[in-house]
C-alpha positions in Angstrom: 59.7 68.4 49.1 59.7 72.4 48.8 62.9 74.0 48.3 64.4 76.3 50.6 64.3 79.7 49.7 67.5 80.9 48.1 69.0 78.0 47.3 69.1 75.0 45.0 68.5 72.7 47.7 65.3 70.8 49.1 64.1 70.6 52.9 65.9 67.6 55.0 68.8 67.5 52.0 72.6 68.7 53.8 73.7 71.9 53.5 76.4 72.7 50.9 78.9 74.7 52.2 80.0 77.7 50.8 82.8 77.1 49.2 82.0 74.3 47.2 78.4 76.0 45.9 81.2 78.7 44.7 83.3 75.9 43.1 80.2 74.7 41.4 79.2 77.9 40.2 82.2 78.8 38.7 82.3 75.5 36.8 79.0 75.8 35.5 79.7 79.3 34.5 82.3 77.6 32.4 80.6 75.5 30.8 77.7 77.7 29.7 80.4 80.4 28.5 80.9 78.5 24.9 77.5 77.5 24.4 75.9 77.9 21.1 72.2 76.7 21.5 69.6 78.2 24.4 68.3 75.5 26.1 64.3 75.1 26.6 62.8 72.7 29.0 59.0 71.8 28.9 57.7 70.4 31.7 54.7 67.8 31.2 52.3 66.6 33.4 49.7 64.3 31.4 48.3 63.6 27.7 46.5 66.2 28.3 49.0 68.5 29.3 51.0 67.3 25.9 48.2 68.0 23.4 48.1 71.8 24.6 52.1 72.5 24.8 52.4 70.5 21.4 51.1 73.5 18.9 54.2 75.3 20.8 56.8 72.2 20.2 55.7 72.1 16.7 56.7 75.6 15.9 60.2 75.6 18.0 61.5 72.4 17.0 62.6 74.0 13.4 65.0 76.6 15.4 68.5 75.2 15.6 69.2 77.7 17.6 67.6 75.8 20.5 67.8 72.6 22.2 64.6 71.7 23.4 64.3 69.2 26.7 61.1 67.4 27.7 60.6 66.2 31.3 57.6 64.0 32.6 56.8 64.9 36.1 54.3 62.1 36.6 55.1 59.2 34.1 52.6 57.1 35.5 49.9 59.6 33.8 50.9 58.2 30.3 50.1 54.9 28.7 53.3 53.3 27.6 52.0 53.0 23.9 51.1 56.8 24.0 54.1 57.8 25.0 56.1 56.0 22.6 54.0 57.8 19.6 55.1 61.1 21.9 58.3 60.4 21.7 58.2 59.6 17.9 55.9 62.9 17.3 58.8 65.1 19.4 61.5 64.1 17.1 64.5 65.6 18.4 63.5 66.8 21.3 65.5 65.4 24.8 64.4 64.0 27.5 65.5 64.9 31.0 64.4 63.5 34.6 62.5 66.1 36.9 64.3 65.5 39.6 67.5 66.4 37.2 66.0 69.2 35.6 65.3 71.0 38.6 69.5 71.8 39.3 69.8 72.6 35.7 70.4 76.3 34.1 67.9 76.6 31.6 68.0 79.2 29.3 63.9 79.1 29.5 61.3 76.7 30.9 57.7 77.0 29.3 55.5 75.3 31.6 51.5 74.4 31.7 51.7 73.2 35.6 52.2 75.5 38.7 53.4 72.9 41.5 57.0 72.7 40.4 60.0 73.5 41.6 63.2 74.4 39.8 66.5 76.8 39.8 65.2 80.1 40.5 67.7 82.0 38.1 65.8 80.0 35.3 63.4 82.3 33.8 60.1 80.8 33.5 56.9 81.6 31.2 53.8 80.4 32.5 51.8 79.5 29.2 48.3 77.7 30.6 47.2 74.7 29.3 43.4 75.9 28.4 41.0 78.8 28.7 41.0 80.1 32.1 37.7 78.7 33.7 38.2 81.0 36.6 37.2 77.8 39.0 38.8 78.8 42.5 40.6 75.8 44.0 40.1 74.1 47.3 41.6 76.2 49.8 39.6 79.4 47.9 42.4 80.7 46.1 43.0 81.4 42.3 44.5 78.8 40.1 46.2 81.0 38.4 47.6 84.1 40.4 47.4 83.0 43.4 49.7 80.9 46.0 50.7 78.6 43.5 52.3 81.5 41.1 54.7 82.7 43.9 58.1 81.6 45.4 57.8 81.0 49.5 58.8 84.4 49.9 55.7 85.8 48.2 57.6 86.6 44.6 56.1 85.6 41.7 57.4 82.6 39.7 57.3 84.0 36.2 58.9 85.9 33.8 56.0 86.6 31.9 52.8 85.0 32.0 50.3 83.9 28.9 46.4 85.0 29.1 44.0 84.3 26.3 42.1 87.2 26.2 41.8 91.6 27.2 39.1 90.4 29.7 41.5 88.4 31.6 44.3 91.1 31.6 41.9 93.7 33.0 40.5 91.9 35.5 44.2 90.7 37.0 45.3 94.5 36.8 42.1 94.9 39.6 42.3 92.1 41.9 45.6 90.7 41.3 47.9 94.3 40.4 51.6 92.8 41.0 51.0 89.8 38.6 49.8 92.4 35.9 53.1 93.6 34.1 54.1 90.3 33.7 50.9 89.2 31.8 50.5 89.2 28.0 47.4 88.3 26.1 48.3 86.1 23.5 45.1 84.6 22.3 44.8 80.9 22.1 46.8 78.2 19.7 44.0 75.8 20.5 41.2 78.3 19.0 43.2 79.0 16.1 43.4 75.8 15.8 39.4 75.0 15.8 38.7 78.3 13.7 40.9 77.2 10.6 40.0 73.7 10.6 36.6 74.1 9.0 33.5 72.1 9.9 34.8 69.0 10.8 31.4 67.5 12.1 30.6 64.6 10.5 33.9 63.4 9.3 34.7 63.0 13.4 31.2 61.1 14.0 32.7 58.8 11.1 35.8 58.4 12.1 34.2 57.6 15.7 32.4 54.9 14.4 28.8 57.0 14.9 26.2 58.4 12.4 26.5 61.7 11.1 22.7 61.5 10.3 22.0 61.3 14.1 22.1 64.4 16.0 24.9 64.3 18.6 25.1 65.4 22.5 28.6 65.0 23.6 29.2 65.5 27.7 31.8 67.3 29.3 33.2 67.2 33.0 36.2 68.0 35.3 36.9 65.9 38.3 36.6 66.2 42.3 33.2 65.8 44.1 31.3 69.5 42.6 32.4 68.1 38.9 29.2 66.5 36.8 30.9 63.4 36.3 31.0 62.6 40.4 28.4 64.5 41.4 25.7 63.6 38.5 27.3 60.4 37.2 24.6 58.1 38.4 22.1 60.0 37.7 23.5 60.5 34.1 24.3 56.7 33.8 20.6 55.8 34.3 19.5 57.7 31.6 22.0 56.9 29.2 19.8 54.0 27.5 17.1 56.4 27.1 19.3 59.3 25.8 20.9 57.1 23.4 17.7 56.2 21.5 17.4 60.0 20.2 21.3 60.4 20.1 24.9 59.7 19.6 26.7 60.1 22.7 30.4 61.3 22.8 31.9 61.2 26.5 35.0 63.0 27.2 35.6 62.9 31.6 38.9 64.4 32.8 41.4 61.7 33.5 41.3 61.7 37.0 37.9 60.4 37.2 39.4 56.8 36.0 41.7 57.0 39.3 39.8 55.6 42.4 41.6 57.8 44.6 40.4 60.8 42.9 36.8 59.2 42.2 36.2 56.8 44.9 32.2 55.8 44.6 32.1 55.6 41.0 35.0 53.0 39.1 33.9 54.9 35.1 36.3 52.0 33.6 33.7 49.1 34.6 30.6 51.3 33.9 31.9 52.4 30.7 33.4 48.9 29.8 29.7 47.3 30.9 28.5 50.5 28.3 30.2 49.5 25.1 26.8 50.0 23.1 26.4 51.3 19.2 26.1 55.1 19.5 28.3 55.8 22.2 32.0 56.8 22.3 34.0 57.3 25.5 37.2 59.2 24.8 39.9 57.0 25.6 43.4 58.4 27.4 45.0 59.0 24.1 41.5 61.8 22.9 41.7 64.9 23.5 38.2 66.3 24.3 38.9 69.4 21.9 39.5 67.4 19.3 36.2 66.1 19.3 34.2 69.0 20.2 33.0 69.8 16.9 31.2 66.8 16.1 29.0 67.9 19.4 25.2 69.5 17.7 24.4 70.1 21.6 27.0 70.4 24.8 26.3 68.9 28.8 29.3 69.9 30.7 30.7 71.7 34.2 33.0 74.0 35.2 35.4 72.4 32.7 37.0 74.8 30.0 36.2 72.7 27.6 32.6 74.8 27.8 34.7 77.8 26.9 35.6 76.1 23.5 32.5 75.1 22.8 31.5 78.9 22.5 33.4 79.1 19.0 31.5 76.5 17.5 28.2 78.7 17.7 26.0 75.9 19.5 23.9 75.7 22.5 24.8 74.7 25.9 23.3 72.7 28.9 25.3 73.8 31.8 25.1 72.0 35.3 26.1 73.9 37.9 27.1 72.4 41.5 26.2 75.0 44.4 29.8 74.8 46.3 31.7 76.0 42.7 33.5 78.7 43.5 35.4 81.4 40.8 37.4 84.0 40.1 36.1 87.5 40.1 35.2 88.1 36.5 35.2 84.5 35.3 33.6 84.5 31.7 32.4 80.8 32.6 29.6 83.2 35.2 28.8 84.7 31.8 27.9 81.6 30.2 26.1 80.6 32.8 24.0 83.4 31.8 23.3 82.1 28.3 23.1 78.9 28.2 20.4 76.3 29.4 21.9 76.2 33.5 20.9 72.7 35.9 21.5 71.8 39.0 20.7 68.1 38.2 20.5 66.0 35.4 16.6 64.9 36.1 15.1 66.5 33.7 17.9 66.2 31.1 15.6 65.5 27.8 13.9 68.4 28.4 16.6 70.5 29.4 18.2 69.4 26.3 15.1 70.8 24.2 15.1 74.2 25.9 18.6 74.9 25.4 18.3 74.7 21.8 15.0 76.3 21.4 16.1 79.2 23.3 19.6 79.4 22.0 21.1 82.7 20.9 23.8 82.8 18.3 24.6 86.1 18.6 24.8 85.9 22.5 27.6 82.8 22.4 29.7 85.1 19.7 29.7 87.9 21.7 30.8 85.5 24.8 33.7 83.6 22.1 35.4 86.7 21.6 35.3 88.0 24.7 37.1 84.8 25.5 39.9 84.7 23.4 41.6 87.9 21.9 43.6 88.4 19.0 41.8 85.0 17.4 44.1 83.6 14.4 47.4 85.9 15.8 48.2 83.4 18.5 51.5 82.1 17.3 52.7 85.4 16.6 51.9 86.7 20.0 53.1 84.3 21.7 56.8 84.2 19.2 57.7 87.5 20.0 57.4 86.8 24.0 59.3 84.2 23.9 62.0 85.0 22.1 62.0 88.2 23.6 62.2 86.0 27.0 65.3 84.1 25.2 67.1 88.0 23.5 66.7 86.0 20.2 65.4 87.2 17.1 62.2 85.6 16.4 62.3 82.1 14.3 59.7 83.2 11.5 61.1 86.4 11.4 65.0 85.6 9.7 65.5 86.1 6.6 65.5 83.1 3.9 69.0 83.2 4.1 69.6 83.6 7.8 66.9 80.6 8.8 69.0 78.4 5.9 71.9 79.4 8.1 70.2 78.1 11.2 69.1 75.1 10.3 73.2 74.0 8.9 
């Protein structure tokens, strides 16, 4: 249910008269009057959603000065054995019920997903969870600064709001003007990430159980009928046999492919369980696609963003491209369209494989990889100062010795 604008409550809920909202209110003012700590709620979805607000856990958890609160919005989403090593891996961090959080004062919420709801005197930074694709969803509209960003009476959500790159800023500033003083480019933890780990290539193919001697294609796709995986998936499934004579194969489908709803003419459990062949790895729920991108010597993938990581790893690109995709005006994914080896179907996929890396350009994917992500290696301390700017607290890595020591008592 949607809240009613104005108010903490939800349609069909009773009213709360007057008077006792005003008790309430003063009660909670109270309360927050001798608090010490700033309370931070992050909001998760998914795994998936985890893996890309974890770089930011990591680096608040050491700030005493903050209580940090995790709420799962869909629970079903994780495995129970994941979610016990997410628990361990958040150390003190608290858990809280959505339907709880969402009548709490929080000092900040940090948030990767648009469709919630909560206390609208709770200032909210909208950080992303991966490079913008610029996909337009269903109904036509932006993912990211469109209906989903604003309150029912047409204000925006957020406080400030997290882009990766100058590109991106410049182009919300034209089509999408009121969203643009709230938007900072703070580069990407995730590319930071992948720049300082080195090349990791053949230590993942043996860690995967694969051979690093073997040259590797590794397939990438979103969900919903224009993705590669439902669209193409036959297609792709019939030549795997073939394709896996010349290669290792590394799979990595977005997890709502393995939900029938979502994915209802092809069940990729069974055809991946009747798959389990030397060779090929299918990214199970607990992978992170990212994670395994640079073991990848050539990339098939969609509309995913997972192509727009790809680009930092300097290698080329098979692109499949469904006709009813839709984007965002100025979508760097159009631009990589342009340079990479662009299908329409996967019938001529050994060949197509072949052309993409005889006519890759290096230089052309590393002008593309920093367009897409500004600031590369600075993303921590971009994103620091906003949100402790967002919070009016000094920033953690900035104390002094002697004041973090203080902190941490």
């Amino acid at each position: 249910m949607k809240p009613v604008a104005g108010t903490w409550l939800r349609e069909g809920e009773p009213t709360v008269n007057s008077t006792l909202k005003r008790s309430l209110r003063r009660i909670e003012r109270a309360l927050l009057a001798g608090k010490r700590t700033q309370d931070v709620l992050i909001p998760l979805r998914n795994e998936l959603m985890y893996a890309n607000m974890k770089p930011i856990l990591e680096r608040l958890r050491g700030d005493r000065r903050l209580r940090l609160w995790i709420c799962l919005t869909a629970r079903e989403r994780f495995l129970p054995a994941n979610l016990r090593r997410i628990r361990r891996e958040l150390g003190g961090a608290r858990m809280i019920s959505y339907r709880i959080a969402e009548y709490v004062k929080w000092d900040l919420i940090l948030t990767a997903e648009q469709t919630l709801y909560f206390r609208r005197d709770c200032p909210m930074i909208y950080t992303g969870h991966s490079l913008k694709s610029g996909k337009l969803n269903p109904a036509g509209d932006s993912m990211k600064y469109g209906a989903p960003s604003r309150h029912e009476d047409g204000t925006i959500k957020y406080a400030r709001i997290f882009c990766a790159n100058e590109h991106e800023f410049r182009t919300v500033k034209d089509h999408f003007p009121d969203h643009a003083p709230r938007v900072r480019v703070v580069g990407n933890l995730l590319v930071d990430q992948m720049l300082t780990a080195g090349d990791q290539r053949d230590a993942i193919l043996r860690r995967l159980g694969l051979d690093p001697r073997r040259r590797t294609l590794m397939v990438t796709s979103t969900w919903r009928g224009d993705s590669l995986a439902q669209s193409q998936g036959r297609e792709l499934m019939d030549k795997l046999d073939d394709l896996l004579k010349r290669y290792n194969i590394i799979v990595s489908f977005h997890q709502n492919n393995f939900v029938r709803e979502y994915s209802p003419d092809l069940d990729w459990r069974a055809e991946f369980a009747a798959r389990d062949c030397p060779g090929l790895h299918i990214l199970r729920q607990n992978e992170t696609s990212l994670a395994c991108l640079p073991a990848a010597d050539v990339l098939l993938t969609d509309h995913t963003s997972t192509s727009l990581y790809y680009l930092f790893l300097n290698r080329p690109v098979v692109y499949y491209v469904h006709p009813n995709v839709r984007y965002d005006k100025g979508a760097l994914i159009l631009e990589l369209q342009k340079i990479a080896r662009t299908v329409d179907s996967l019938a001529n996929l050994e060949a197509d494989i072949a052309a993409a890396e005889t006519g890759f350009d290096p230089d052309a994917y590393a002008r593309l990889a920093a367009k897409a992500c500004s600031y590369a290696g600075h993303g921590w301390q971009r994103m620091e100062r906003e949100i402790y700017d967002t919070l009016g607290l000094r920033p953690f890595s900035r104390l002094s010795q002697q004041q973090e020591d203080k902190v941490r008592v």
